[in-house]
C-alpha positions as CSV (number, residue, x, y, z in Angstrom):
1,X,-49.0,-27.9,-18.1
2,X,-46.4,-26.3,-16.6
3,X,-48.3,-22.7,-16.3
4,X,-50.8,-25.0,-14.2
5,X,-48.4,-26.1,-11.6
6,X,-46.2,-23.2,-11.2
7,X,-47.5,-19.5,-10.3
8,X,-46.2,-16.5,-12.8
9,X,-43.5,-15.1,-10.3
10,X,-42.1,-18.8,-10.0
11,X,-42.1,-19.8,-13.4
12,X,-40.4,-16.0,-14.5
13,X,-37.9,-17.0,-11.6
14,X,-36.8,-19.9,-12.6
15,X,-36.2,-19.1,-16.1
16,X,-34.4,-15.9,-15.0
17,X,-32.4,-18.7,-12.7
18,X,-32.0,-21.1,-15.3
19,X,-30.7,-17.9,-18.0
20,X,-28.7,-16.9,-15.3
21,X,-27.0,-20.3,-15.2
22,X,-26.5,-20.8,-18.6
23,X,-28.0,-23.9,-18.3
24,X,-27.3,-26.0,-21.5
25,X,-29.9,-28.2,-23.8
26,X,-28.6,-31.5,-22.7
27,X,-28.2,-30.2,-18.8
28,X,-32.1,-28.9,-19.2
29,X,-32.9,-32.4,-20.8
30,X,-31.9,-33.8,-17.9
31,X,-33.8,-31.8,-15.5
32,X,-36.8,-33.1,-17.4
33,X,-36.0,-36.7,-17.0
34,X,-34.8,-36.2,-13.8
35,X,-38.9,-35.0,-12.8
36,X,-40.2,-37.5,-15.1
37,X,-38.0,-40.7,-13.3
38,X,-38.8,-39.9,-9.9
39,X,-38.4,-42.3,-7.0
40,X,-41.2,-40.3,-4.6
41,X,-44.2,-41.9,-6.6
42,X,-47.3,-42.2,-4.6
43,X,-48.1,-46.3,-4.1
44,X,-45.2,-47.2,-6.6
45,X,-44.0,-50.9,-6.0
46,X,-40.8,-51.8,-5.6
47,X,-40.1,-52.9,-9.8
48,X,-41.1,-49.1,-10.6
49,X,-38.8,-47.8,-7.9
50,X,-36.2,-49.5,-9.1
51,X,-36.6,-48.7,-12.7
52,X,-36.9,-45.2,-11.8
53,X,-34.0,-45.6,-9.4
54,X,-31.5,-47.1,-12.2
55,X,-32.7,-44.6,-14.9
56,X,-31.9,-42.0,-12.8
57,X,-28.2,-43.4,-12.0
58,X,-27.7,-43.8,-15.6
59,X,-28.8,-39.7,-16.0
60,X,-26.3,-38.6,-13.7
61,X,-23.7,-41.3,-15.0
62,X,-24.3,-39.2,-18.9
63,X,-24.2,-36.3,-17.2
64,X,-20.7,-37.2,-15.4
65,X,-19.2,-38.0,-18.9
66,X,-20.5,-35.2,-20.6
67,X,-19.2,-33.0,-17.8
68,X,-15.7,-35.1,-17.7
69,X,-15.0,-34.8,-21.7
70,X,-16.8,-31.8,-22.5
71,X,-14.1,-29.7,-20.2
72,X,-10.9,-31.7,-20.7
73,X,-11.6,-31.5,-24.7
């Protein structure tokens, strides 16, 4: 899927990127869920936007407390 949407030079750049920034498993989980829980969905109504809105609040919200305990561990 993904060699479908993105061209060759992209894709190697934004692993290179991602390597670069040492991104972690739960941070790149993230990103994923991130894409899949969009807000900017073509004809969505407003029940899917909010879903999409509050699961994306609650993925940043993880994010904050693994961030917050991981570096004052």
């Amino acid at each position: 899927m993904m060699t479908e949407c993105l061209s060759d030079k992209l894709r190697i750049d934004t692993l290179r990127l991602m390597k670069t920034l040492e991104i972690t498993e739960h941070e790149y989980s993230a990103l994923l869920a991130l894409a899949l829980w969009t807000t900017n969905i073509k004809g969505a109504n407003e029940t899917v936007t909010k879903v999409a809105t509050e699961a994306r609040e609650k993925i940043f919200h993880d994010l904050h407390l693994l961030y917050k305990y991981e570096f004052t561990a």
